[in-house]
Structure formats: C-alpha cells, structure tokens
C-alpha positions as CSV (number, residue, x, y, z in Angstrom):
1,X,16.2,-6.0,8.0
2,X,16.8,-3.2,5.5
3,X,16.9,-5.4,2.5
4,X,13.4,-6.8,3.8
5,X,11.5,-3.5,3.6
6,X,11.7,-2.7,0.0
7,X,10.2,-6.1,-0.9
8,X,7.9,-5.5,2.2
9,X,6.8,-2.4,0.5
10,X,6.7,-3.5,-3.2
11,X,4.3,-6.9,-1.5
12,X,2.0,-3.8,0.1
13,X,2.1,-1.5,-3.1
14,X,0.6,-4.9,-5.0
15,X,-1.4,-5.7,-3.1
16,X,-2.9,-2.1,-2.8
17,X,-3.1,-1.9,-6.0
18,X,-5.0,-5.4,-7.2
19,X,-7.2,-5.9,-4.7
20,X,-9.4,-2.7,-5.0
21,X,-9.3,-3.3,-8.6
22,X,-10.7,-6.7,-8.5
23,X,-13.0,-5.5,-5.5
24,X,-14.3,-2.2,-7.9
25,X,-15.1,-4.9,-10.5
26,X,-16.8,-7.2,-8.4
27,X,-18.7,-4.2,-7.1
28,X,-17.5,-3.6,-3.7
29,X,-16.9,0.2,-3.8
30,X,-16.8,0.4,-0.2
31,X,-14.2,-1.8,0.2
32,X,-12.8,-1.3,-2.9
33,X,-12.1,2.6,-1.3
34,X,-11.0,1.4,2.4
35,X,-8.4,-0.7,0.4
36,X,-7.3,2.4,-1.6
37,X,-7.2,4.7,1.6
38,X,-5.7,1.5,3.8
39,X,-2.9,1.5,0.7
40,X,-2.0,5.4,0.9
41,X,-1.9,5.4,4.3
42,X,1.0,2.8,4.2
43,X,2.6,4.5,1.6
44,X,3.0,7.7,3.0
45,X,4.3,6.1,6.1
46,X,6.6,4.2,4.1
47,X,8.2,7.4,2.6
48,X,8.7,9.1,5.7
49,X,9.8,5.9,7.2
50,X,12.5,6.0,4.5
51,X,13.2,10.2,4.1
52,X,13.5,9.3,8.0
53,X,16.3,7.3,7.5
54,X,18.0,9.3,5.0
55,X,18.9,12.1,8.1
C-alpha cells in the first residue's frame, strides 16, 4: 500500500496538470479552474497525508 501512493499521487499530479491545460485551450475556463482547485485540494491533502506519517 505505501509503494501505491506515490504513483497514486504522481497519476493525480498529471492529471491535474494536463487536463486544465488542454481544457484552458479548448476554452473551458470554468472547468479548466474546478480542475486546478480539484488538483490543489488533493495535493495539499496529499502532503499532510504524508508529513502525517512522518510523526
């Protein structure tokens, strides 16, 4: 299970990061932004899931 969430993570962080791209070119701002906020928002849980672990 620990192995999995890095490459969970780095799948998510991809993901996050092409998809609003290719929405913001297509010209789906709105979505484009719900993506971006969507992507942060795993992210930061991410980190704290992992500074979590750390202690």
């Amino acid at each position: 299970m620990t192995l999995l969430l890095p490459i969970f993570a780095v799948i998510i962080l991809v993901a996050v990061l092409v998809i609003p791209v290719d929405y913001w070119r297509t010209g789906h701002t709105k979505r484009a932004r719900l993506f971006s906020l969507a992507g942060l928002i795993v992210l930061f849980g991410y980190t704290v899931y992992q500074a979590d672990q750390l202690y």
